[in-house]
C-alpha positions as CSV (number, residue, x, y, z in Angstrom):
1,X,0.0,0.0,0.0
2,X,1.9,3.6,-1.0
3,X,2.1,5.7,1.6
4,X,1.2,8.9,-0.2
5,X,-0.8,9.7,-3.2
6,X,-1.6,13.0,-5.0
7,X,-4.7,15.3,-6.0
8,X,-6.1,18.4,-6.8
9,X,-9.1,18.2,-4.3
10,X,-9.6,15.7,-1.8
11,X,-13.3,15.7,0.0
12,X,-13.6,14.8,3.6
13,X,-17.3,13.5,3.9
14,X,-19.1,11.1,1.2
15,X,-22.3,12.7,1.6
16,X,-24.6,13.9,-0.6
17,X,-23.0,17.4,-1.0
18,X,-19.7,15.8,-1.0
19,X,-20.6,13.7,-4.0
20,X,-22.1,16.3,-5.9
21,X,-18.4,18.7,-4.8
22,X,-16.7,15.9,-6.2
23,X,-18.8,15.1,-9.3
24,X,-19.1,18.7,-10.1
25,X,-14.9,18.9,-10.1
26,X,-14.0,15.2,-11.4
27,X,-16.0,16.4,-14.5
28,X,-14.2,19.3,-15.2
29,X,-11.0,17.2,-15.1
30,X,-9.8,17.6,-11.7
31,X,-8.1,14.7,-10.0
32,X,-10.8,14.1,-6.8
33,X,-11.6,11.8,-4.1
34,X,-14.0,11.8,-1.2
35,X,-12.7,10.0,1.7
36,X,-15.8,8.8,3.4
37,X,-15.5,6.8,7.5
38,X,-18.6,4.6,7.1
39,X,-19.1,1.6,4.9
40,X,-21.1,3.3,2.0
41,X,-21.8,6.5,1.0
42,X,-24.4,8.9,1.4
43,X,-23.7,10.3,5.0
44,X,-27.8,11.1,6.0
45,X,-29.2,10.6,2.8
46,X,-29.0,6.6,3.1
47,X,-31.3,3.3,3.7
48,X,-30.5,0.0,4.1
49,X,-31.5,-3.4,6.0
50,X,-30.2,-2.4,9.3
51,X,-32.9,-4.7,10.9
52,X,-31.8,-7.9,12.1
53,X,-35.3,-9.0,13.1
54,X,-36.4,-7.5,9.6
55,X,-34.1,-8.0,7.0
56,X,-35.8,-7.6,4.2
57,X,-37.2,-3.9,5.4
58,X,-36.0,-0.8,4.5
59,X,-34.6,1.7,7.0
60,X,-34.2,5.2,6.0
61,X,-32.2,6.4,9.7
62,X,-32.4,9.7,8.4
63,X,-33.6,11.7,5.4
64,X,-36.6,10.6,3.6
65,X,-38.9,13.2,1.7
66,X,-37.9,15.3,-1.0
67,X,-38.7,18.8,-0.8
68,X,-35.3,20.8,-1.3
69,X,-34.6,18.9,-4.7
70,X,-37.9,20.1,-6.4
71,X,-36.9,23.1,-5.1
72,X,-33.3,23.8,-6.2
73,X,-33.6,20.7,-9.3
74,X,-30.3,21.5,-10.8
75,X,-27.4,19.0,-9.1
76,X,-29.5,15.7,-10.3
77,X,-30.0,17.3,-14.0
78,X,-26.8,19.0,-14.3
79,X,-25.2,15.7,-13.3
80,X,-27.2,13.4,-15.3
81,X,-28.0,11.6,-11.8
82,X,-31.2,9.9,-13.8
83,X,-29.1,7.8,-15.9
84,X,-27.3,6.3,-13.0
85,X,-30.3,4.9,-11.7
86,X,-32.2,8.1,-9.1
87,X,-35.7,8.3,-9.8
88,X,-37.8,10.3,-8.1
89,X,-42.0,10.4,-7.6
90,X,-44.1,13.1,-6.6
91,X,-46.4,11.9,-3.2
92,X,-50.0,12.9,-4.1
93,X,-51.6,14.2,-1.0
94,X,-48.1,15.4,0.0
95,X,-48.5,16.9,3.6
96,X,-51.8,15.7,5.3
97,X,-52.4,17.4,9.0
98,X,-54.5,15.3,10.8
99,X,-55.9,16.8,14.4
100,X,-56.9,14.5,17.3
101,X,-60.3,14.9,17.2
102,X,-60.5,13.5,13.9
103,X,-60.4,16.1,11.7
104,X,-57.7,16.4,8.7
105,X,-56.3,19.1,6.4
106,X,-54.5,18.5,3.4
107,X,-52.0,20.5,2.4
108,X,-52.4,20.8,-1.9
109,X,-50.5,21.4,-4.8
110,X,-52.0,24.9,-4.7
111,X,-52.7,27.9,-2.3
112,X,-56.6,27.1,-3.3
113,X,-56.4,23.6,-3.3
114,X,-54.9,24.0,1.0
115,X,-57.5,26.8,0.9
116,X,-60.9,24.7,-0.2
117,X,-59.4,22.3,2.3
118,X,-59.2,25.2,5.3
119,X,-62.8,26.5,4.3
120,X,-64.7,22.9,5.4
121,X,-63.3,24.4,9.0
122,X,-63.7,28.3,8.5
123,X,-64.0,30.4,5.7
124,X,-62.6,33.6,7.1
125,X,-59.3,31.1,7.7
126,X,-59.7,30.3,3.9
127,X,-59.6,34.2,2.6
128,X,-56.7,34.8,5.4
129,X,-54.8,32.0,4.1
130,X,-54.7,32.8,0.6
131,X,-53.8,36.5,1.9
132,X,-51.3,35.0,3.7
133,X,-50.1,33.0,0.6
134,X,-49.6,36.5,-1.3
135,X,-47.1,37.7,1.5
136,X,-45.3,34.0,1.5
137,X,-45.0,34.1,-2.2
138,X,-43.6,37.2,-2.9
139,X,-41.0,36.3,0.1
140,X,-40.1,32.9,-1.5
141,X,-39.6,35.0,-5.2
142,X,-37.4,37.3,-3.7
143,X,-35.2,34.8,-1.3
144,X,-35.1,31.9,-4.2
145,X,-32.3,34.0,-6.5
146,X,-30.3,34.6,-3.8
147,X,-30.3,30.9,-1.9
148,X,-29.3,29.3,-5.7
149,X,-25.8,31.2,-6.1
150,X,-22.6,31.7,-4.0
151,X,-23.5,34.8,-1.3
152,X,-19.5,35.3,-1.7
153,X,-19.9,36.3,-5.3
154,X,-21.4,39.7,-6.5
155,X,-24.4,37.9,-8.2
156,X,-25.8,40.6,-10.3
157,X,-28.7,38.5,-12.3
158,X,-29.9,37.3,-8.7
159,X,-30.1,40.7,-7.2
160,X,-31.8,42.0,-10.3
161,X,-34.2,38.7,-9.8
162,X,-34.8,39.8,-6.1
163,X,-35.1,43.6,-6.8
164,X,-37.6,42.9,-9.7
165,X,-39.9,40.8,-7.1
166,X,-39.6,43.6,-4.7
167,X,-40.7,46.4,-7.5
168,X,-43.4,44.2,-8.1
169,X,-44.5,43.9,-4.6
170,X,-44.0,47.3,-2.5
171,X,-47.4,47.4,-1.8
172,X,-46.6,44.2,0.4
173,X,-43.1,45.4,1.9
174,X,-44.3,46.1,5.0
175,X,-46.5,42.6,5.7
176,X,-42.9,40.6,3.9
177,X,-40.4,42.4,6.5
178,X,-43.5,41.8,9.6
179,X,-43.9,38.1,8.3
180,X,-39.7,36.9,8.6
181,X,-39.0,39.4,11.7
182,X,-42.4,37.6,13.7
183,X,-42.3,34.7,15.4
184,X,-44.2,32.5,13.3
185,X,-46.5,31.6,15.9
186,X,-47.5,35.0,16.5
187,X,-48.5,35.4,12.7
188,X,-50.8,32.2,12.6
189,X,-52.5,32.9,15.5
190,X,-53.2,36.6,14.7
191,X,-54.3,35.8,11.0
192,X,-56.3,32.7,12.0
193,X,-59.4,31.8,13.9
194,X,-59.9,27.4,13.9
195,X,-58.0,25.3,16.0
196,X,-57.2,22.9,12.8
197,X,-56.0,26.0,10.7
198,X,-53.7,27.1,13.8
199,X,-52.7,23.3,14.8
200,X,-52.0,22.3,10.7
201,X,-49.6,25.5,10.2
202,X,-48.0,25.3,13.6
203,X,-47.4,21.1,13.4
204,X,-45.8,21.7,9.6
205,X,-43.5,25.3,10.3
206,X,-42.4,23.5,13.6
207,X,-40.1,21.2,11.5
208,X,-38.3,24.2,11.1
209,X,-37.8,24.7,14.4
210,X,-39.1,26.4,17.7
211,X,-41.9,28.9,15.8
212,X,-42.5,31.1,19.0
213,X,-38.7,32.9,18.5
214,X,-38.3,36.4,17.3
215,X,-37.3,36.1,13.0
216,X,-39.5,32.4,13.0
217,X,-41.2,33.8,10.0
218,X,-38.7,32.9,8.0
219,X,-40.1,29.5,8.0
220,X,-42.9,30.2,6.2
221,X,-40.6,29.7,3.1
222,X,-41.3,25.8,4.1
223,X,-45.3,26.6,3.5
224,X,-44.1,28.2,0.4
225,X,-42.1,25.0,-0.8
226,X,-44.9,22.4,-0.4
227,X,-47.6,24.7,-2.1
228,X,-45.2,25.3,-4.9
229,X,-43.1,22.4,-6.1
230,X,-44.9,19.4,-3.5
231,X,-43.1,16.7,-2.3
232,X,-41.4,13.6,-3.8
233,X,-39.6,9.9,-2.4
234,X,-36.8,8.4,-4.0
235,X,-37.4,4.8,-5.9
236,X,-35.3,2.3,-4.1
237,X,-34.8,4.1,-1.3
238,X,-32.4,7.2,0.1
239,X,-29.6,5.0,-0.9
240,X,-30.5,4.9,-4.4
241,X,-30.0,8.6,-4.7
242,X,-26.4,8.4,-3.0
243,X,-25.2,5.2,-5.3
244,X,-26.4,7.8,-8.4
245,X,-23.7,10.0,-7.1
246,X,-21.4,7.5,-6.8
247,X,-22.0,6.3,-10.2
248,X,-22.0,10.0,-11.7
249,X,-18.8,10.0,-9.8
250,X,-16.9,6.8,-11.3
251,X,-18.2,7.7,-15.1
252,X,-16.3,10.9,-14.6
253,X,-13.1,9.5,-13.3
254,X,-13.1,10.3,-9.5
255,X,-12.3,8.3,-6.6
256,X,-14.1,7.0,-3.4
257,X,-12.9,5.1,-0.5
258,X,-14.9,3.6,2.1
259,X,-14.5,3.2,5.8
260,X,-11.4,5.4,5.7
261,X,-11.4,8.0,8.5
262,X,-9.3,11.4,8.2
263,X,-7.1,12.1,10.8
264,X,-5.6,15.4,10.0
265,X,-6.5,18.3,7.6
266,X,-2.8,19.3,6.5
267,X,-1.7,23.0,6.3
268,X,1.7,25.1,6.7
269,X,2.2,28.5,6.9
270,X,-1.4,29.3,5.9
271,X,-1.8,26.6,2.8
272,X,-3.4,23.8,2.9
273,X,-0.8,20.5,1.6
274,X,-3.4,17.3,2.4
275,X,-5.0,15.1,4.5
276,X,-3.6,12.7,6.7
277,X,-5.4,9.2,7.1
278,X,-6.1,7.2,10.3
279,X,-3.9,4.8,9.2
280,X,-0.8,7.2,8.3
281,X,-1.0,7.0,5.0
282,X,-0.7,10.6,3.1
283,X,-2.9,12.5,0.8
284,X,-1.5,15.4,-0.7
285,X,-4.2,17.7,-2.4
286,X,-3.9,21.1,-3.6
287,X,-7.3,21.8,-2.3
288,X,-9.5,20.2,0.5
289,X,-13.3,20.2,0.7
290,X,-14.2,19.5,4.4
291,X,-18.0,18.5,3.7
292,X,-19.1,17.6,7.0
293,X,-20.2,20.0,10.0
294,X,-17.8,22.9,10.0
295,X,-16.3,22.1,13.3
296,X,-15.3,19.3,13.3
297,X,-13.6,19.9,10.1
298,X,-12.3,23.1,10.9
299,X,-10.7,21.3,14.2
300,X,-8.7,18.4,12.0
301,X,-6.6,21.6,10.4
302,X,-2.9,21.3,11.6
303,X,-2.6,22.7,15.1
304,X,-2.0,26.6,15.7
305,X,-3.0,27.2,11.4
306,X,-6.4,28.5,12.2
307,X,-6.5,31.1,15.0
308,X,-8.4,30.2,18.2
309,X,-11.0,32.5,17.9
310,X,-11.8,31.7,14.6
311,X,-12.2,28.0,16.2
312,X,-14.0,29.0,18.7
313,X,-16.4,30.9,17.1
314,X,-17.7,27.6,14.8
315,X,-17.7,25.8,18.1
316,X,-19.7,28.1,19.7
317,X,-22.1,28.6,16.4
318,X,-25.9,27.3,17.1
319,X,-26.2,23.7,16.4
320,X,-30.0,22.8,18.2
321,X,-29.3,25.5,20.1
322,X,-32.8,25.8,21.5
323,X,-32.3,22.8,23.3
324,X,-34.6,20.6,21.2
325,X,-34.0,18.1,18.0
326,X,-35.8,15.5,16.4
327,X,-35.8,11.5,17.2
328,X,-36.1,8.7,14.6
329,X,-38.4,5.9,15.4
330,X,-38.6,2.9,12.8
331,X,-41.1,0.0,12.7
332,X,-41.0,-3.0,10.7
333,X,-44.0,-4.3,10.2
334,X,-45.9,-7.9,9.2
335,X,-48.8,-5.9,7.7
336,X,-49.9,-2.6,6.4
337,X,-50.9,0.8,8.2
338,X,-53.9,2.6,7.3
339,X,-55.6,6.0,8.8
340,X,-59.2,4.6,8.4
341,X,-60.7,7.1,11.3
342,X,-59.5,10.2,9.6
343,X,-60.3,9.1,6.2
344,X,-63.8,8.0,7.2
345,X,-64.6,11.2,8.9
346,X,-63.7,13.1,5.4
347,X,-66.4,10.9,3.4
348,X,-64.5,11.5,0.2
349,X,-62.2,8.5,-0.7
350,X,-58.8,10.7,-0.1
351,X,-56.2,8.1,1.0
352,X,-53.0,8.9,3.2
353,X,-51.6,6.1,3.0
354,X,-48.9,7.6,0.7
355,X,-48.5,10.8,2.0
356,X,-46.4,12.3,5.1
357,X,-48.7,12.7,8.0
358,X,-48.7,15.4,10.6
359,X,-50.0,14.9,14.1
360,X,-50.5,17.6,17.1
361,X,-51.9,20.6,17.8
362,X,-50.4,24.3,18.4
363,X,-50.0,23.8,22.2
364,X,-48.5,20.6,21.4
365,X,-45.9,22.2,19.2
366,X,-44.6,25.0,21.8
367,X,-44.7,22.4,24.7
368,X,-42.7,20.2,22.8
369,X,-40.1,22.6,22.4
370,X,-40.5,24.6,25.8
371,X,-40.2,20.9,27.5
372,X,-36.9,19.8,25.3
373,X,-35.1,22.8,26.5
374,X,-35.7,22.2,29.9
375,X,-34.0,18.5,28.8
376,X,-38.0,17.1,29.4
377,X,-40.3,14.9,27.5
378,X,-43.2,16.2,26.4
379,X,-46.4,14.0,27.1
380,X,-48.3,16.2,24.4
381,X,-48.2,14.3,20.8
382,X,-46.6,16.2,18.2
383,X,-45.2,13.8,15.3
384,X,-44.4,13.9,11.7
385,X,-45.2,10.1,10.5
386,X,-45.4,7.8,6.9
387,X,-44.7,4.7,5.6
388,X,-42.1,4.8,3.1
389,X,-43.7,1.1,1.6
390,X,-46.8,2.7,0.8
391,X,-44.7,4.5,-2.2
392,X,-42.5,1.9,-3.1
393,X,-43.7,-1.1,-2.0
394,X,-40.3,-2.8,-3.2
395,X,-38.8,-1.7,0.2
396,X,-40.7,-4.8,2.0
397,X,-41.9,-8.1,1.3
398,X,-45.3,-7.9,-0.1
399,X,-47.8,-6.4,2.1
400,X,-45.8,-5.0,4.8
401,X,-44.6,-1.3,5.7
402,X,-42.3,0.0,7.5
403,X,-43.2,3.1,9.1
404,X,-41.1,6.3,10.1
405,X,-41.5,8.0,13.1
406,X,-40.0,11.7,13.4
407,X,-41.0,13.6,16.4
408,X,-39.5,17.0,16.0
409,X,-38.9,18.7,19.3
410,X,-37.2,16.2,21.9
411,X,-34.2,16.9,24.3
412,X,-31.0,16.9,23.0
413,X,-29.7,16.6,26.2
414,X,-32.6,15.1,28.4
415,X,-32.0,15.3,32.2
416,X,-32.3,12.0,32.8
417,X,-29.9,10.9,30.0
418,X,-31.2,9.3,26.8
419,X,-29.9,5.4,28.3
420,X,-32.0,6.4,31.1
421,X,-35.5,6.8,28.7
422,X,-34.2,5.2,25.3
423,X,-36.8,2.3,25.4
424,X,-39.6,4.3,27.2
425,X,-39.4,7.0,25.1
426,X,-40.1,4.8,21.5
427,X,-42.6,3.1,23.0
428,X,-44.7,6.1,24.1
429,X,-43.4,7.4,20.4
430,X,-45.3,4.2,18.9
431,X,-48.3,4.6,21.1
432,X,-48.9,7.7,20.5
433,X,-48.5,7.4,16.5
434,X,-50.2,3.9,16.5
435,X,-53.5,6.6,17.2
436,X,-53.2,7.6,14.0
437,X,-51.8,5.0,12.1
438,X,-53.8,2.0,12.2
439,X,-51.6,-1.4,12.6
440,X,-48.7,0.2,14.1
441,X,-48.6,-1.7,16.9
442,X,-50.6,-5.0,15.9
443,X,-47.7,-5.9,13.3
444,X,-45.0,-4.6,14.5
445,X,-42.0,-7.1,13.8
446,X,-38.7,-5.1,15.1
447,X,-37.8,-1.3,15.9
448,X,-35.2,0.8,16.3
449,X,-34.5,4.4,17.8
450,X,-32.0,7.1,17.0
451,X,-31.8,10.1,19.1
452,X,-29.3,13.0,18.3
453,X,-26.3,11.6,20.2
454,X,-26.4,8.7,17.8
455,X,-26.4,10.5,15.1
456,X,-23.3,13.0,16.2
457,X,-21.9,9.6,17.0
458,X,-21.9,8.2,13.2
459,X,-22.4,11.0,11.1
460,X,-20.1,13.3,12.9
461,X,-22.9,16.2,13.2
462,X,-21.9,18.6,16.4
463,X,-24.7,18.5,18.8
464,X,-26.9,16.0,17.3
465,X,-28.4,19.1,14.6
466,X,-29.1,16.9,10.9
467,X,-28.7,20.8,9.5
468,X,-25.6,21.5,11.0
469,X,-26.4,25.0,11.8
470,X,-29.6,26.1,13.0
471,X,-31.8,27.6,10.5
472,X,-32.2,31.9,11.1
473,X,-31.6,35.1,9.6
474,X,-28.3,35.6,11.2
475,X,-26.6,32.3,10.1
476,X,-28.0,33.2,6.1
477,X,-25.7,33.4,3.2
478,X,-22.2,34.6,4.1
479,X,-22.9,34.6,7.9
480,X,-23.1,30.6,7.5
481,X,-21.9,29.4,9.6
482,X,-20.3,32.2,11.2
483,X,-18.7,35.2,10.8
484,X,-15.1,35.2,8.6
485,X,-16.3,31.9,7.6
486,X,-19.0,32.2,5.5
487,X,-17.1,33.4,1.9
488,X,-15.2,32.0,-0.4
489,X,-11.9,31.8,1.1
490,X,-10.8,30.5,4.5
491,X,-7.7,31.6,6.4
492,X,-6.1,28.8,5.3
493,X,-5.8,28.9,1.4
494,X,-7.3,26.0,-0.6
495,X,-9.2,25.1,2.3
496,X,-13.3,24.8,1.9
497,X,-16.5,24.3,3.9
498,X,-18.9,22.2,1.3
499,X,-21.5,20.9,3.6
500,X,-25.0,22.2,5.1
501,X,-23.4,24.3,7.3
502,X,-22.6,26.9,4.7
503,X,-24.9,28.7,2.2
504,X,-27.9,28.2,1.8
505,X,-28.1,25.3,4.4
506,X,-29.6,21.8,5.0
507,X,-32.2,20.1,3.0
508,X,-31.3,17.8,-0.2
509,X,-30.4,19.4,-2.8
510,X,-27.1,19.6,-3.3
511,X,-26.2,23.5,-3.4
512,X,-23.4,23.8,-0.8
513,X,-21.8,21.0,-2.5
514,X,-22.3,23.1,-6.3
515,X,-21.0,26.2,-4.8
516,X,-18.2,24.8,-3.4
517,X,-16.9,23.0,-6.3
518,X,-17.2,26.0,-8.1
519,X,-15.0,28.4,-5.3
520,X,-12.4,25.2,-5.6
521,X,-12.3,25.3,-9.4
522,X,-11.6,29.2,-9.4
523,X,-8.6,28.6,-6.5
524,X,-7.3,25.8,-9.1
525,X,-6.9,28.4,-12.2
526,X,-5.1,30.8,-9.8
């Protein structure tokens, strides 16, 4: 085995934005690999059959809808991923609120479609929402230029884009800059009168995060998404997206390895020579991409080459800050779910069985979060929940599911310690979704439960936070993820940040990984 091999760019992280850094580079005839410390790639954006009980189920431990990609479609058509096997379907209902007392709401393809669905409950909340939906577009024109390009660059076109929006829109200046400096919780309830209109909007902008802090408005972008492009799964699973990069990859001559762990970001005198492996072997690279969370990578660099306050400052930068981060329940199951009490109650044949079902109410939603950063449990139901079978049903053996539990607000750090509540916590996870989604518990075969440790464990994510950086005005385009860190060069040259913690942030799609391949390819022609 040599001890030393040289490239132009070597990648820390096999994840998706890795792969697409790397695929983006190998094509234009740069020397790459992606060093990657688990088994396969794909860091979050993986499945498998993890289930020893179940082996022919598919777990996704991590990312499962596709939202961002319909978004930002660019990576997978600019690098051909369709012909190396990614195929992706749209879910038809997408979003589907259901409330406790039976009632559901159905978030459509449209404004009007979410808005017929609001007026069986009030039709004051109807003509607010589609008010609402005015404000929320116009904010999602203007931000969209600006979240596709390099916030290091000067981005003329984009700033025209925004500008343009903004023209055609002044009349609504004042309601855009009240809607993204509110709390988004203080904008639903003021606008809105029905406890499933408050409950529906609360339960889907919670994803985002805790929607009762100042500049939460920002998350109605999320509403925005899902009424404009919808939602989509991946055909064969997470994984089969990843192995598309992979293949892009290979087909354009670059280089992965596998269960290979970097040691040591190599710099002198403020240039960046290499990597350094686990196992001593030597990888000298005109350019590193560290596309994983931005401390950790920024803490491999050769000691005393970044200053301490520089390191300190990433260390410090919000990562679940608010206390509170989501847990992954998965169930194999000997049967199929169903949600026959809320379908029954609607009297008109919609099925959820393919769709991504959202469970709780608005109290439920800021308990949640108020409890997870006191390090407590909340005992009020608040879930996201599917079945990833009911869309491709190739994932199981014939008529079973799996399904996928994601409640959004739990401790990060729970008092009690999380191999203190582990077990009780999924089971009160199951019961509380199994009142929803019939069969649950009936044919359950295995389970298994990730909690954020677990996942800063293997995927190397600081503080358990699957974005990297929490998700708010002040950590936005060249602030992300902190200050001095967020442009297009680093204080040690040919050194890069290419994963969600730079611009424009989590999600798959992609862009941190495009825009970083492009900053690299401009240090190359230097």
């Amino acid at each position: 085995m040599p001890t030393s091999a040289d490239y132009d760019v070597a990648i820390i992280g096999g994840g998706h934005n890795g792969l697409t850094a790397a695929c983006y580079l190998a094509a234009e005839g740069k020397k790459v690999v992606v060093i990657e410390a688990l088994d396969k790639a794909g860091g979050m954006c993986n499945s498998g059959y993890t289930l020893p009980q179940a082996p022919q189920h598919m777990i996704h431990p991590c990312a499962l809808d596709l939202m961002s990609l319909r978004v930002h479609p660019m990576v997978p058509d600019e690098l051909q991923l369709a012909r190396h096997g990614f195929r992706q379907e749209r879910m038809l209902p997408g979003y589907v609120f259901l409330h406790p007392d039976g009632s559901s709401l159905v978030f459509g393809s449209t404004p009007e479609e979410t808005a017929a669905e609001i007026r069986r409950y009030s039709a004051k909340d109807a003509e607010e929402f589609l008010s609402l939906m005015q404000v929320v577009n116009a904010f999602v024109d203007m931000a969209l230029p600006q979240m596709r390009v390099d916030p290091a660059r000067f981005n003329f076109g984009a700033k025209m884009a925004s500008l343009g929006v903004l023209l055609k829109n002044l009349k609504l200046k004042p309601e855009i800059m009240g809607l993204v400096s509110s709390p988004a919780y203080t904008t639903i309830m003021e606008r809105f009168e029905h406890p499933v209109t408050q409950s529906a909007l609360c339960c889907l902008l919670g994803a985002a995060g805790p929607i009762a802090n100042e500049g939460t408005g920002i998350y109605f972008v999320l509403l925005g998404f899902v009424q404009r492009f919808g939602l989509g799964r991946s055909i064969g699973g997470m994984q089969a997206l990843s192995d598309a990069f992979v293949g892009r990859l290979k087909e354009v001559g670059g280089e992965l390895m596998l269960s290979t762990r970097v040691e040591e970001i190599v710099a002198e005198a403020g240039k960046v020579k290499g990597v350094r492996l686990a196992d001593g072997r030597m990888l000298n690279a005109k350019a590193v991409i560290g596309a994983i969370h931005p401390k950790p990578a920024l803490e491999m660099v050769t000691a005393g080459e970044i200053e301490r306050k520089l390191l300190t400052r990433v260390a410090l930068a919000p990562a679940n800050s608010h206390g509170a981060a989501p847990v992954k329940v998965d169930v194999a199951l000997k049967g199929q779910i169903s949600y026959k009490r809320h379908e029954a109650l609607r009297g008109d044949g919609v099925s959820f069985r393919k769709s991504g079902i959202i469970f709780g109410t608005a109290e439920a939603v800021l308990d949640n979060f108020k409890c997870a950063a006191r390090g407590e449990v909340s005992k009020l139901p608040y879930q996201w929940i599917t079945a990833p079978t009911a869309m491709d049903p190739s994932q199981a053996p014939e008529g079973q599911d799996v399904a996928y539990l994601y409640p959004v607000a739990m401790p990060v750090h729970p008092t009690e310690g999380w191999d203190a509540i582990r077990d009780e916590v999924a089971q009160m996870l199951i019961d509380q979704a199994a009142e929803y989604m019939d069969g649950l518990k009936e044919h359950e075969i295995a389970r298994n439960i990730d909690v954020p440790m677990d996942w800063e464990k293997k995927y190397n994510v600081h503080n358990g936070c699957v974005v990297h950086i929490d998700t708010m005005p002040s950590r936005s385009g060249g602030m992300r993820p902190a200050a001095g860190l967020g442009g297009d060069t680093l204080p040690v040259a040919g050194l890069y940040l290419g994963g969600a913690g730079i611009a424009p942030g989590g999600g798959v799609n992609g862009l941190p990984g495009r825009i970083t391949a492009a900053r690299v390819s401009r240090y190359l022609k230097k």
